[in-house]
NUVEX-69627 format. One record per residue (C-alpha): x, y, z; residue number from 1. Coordinates in nm, 2 decimals, padded with zeros to 4 digits. Last residue first. Layout:
N
+--------+--------+--------+-------+
:   east :  north :     up : tornu :
+--------+--------+--------+-------+
:      X :      Y :      Z :   NUM :
...
+--------+--------+--------+-------+
This chain:
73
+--------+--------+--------+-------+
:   east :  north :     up : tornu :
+--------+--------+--------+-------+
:  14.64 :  23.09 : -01.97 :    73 :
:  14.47 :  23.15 : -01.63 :    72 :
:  14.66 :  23.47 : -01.46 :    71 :
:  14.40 :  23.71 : -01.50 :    70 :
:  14.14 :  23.46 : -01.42 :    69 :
:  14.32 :  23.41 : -01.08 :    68 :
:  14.35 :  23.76 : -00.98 :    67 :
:  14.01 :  23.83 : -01.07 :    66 :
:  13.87 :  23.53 : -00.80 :    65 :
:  14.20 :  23.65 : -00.54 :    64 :
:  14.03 :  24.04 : -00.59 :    63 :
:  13.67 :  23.89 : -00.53 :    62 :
:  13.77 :  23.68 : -00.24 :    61 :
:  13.91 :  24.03 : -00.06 :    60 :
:  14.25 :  24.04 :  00.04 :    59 :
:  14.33 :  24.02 :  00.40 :    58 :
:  14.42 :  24.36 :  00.52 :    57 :
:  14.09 :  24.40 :  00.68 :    56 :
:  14.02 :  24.12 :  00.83 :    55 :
:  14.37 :  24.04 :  00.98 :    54 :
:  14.33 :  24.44 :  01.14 :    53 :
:  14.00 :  24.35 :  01.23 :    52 :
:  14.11 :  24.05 :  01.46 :    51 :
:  14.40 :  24.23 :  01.61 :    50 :
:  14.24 :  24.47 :  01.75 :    49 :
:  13.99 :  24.20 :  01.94 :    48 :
:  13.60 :  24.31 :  01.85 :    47 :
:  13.39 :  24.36 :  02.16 :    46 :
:  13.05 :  24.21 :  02.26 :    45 :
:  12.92 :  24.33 :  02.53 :    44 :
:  12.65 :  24.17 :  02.77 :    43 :
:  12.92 :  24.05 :  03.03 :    42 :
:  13.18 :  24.03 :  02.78 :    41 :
:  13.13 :  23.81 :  02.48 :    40 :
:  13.42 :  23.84 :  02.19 :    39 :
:  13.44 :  23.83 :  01.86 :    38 :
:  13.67 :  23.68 :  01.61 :    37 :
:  13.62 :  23.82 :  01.22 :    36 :
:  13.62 :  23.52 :  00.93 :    35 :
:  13.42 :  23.28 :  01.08 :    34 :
:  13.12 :  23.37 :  00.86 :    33 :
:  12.91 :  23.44 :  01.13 :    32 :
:  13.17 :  23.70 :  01.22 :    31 :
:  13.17 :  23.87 :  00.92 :    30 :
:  12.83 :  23.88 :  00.85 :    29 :
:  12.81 :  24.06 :  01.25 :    28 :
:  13.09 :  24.31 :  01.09 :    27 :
:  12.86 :  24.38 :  00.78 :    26 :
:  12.58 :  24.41 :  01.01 :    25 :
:  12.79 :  24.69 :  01.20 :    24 :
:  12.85 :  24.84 :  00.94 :    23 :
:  13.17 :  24.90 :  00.79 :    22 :
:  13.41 :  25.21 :  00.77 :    21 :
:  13.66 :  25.00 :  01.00 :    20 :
:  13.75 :  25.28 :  01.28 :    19 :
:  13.37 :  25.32 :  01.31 :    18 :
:  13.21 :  25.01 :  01.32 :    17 :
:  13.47 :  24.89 :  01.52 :    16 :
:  13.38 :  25.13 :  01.76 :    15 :
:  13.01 :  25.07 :  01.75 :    14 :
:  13.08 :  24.69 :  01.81 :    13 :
:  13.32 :  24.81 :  02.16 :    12 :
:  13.66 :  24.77 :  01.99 :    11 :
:  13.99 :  24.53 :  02.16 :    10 :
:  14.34 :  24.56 :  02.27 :     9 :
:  14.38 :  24.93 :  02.16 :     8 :
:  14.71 :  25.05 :  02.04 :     7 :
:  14.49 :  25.32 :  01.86 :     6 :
:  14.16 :  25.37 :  01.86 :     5 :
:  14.19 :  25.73 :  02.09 :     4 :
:  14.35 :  25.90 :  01.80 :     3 :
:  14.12 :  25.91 :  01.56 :     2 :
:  14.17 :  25.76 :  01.25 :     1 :
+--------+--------+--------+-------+
């Protein structure tokens, strides 16, 4: 990660893009879905930190789907 990302309070939509690996309409899916907050600035919209660091060490639904078969008797 490079090093100018880090201890930030909040990502530009191309910068979250980049320190996340995911697209940006991947992020915008994301945020529809309630499940990444987004901000509004002037004509910006900019990702809190701590937003996509919840999203992306949340598991996924598809792990918690396989977890719970596994576990089914």
């Amino acid at each position: 990660m490079n090093e100018r990302f880090i201890d930030r309070l909040a990502y530009s939509m191309k910068e979250a893009c980049e320190v996340s690996s995911l697209g940006k309409t991947t992020l915008y899916g994301h945020i529809k879905a309630g499940r990444l907050d987004a901000v509004r600035v002037g004509g910006r919209t900019v990702i809190p930190a701590e937003s996509l660091k919840k999203l992306l060490s949340a598991p996924s639904q598809e792990s918690k789907k396989q977890s719970s078969v596994a576990h089914q008797p």
